[in-house]
C-alpha positions in Angstrom: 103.4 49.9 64.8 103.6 47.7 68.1 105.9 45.2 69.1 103.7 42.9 68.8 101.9 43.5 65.8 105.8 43.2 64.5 105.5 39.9 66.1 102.9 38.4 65.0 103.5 39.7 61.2 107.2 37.8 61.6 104.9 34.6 62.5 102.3 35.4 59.8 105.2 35.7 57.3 107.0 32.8 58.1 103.8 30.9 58.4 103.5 28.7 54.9 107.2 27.3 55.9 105.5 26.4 59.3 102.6 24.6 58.2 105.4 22.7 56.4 106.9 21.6 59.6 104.5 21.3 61.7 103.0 18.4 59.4 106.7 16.6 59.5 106.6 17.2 62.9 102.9 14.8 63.0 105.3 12.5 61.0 107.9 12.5 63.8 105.1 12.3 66.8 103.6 9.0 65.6 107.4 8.1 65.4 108.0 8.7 68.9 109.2 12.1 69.0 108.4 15.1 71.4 107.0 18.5 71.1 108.3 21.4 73.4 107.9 25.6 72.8 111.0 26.9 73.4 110.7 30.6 73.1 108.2 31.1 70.6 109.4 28.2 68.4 108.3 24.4 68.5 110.9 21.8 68.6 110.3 18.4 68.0 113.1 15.7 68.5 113.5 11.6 70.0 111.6 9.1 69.5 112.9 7.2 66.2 114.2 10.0 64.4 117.6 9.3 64.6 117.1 5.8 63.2 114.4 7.8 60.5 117.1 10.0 59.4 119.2 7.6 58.9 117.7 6.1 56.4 118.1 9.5 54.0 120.3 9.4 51.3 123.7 10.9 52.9 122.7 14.6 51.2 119.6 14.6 53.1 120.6 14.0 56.3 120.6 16.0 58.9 120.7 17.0 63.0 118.3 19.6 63.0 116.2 21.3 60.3 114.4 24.5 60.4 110.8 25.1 58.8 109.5 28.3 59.9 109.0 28.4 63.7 109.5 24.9 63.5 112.6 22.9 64.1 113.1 19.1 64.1 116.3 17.3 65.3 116.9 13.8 65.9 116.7 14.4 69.7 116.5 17.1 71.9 120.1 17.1 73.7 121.1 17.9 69.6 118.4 20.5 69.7 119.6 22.0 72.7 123.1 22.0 71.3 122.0 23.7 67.7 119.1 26.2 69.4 121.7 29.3 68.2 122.1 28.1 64.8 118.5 27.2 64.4 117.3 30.2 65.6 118.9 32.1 63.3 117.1 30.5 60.5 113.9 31.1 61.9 114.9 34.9 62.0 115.6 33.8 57.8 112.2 32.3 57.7 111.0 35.4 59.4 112.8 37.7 57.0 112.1 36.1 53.7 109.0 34.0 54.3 108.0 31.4 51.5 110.9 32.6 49.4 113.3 30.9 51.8 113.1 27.6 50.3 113.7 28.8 46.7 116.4 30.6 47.8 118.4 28.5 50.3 118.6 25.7 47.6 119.0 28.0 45.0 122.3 29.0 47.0 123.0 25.3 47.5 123.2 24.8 43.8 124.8 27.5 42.8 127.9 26.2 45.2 127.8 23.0 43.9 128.1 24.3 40.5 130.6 26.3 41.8 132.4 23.0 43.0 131.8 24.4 46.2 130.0 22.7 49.5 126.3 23.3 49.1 125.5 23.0 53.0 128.7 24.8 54.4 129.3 27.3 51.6 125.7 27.9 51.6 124.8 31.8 52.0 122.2 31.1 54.6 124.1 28.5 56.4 127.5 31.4 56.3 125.2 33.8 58.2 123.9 31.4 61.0 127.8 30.1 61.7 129.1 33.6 61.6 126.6 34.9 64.2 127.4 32.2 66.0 130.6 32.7 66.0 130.4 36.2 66.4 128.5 35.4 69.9 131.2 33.4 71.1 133.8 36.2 70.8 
């Protein structure tokens, strides 16, 4: 197989969870908020997002979230600042596909039940701080 036939089957793959961002991300457009493709992945932030998100209950809230090859942030200085972690759950998205969602909150639960943090302790959030992490060594 090709490199990019690889490619495009990561993008065909992750491609439910990007449908589902790409339609939050026409939410956040009429709401002000910009689209840019930053290597191979769309990232929407400004606008009133910040304001938006704010609004969430406190568990929803968030800087940047991931769908797919999709991320959304509440502006794109934050984006800029995250792009490492984010990108590392697009490589998730790519990996797992549709099954990501199940099993990201399925992780969150279990830590919570666990009386454990569901966003920190998180299995998928673990991996994208470690290589992180592991970068900055």
């Amino acid at each position: 197989m090709t490199d990019s036939f690889l490619v495009m089957m990561r993008y065909v793959w992750a491609l439910p969870a990007t449908i589902v961002g790409l339609a939050l991300s026409a939410v956040a457009l009429c709401a002000g908020a910009h689209m840019r493709c930053i290597d191979g992945v769309i990232e929407v932030g400004g606008g009133c997002l910040r304001t938006l998100i704010s609004h969430l209950p406190s568990c929803a809230r968030f800087a940047a979230i991931t769908f797919g090859h999709v991320v959304i942030g509440i502006d794109h200085d934050v984006l800029h600042e995250v792009r490492e972690h984010e990108r590392i759950h697009v490589r998730q998205y790519e990996r797992w596909g549709l099954l990501f969602f199940p099993l990201y909150v399925g992780s969150s639960v279990i830590q919570l039940l666990a009386g454990h943090n569901p966003y920190r302790d998180n299995v998928f959030e673990r991996e994208a701080y470690a290589a992180c992490a592991e970068r900055l060594r």
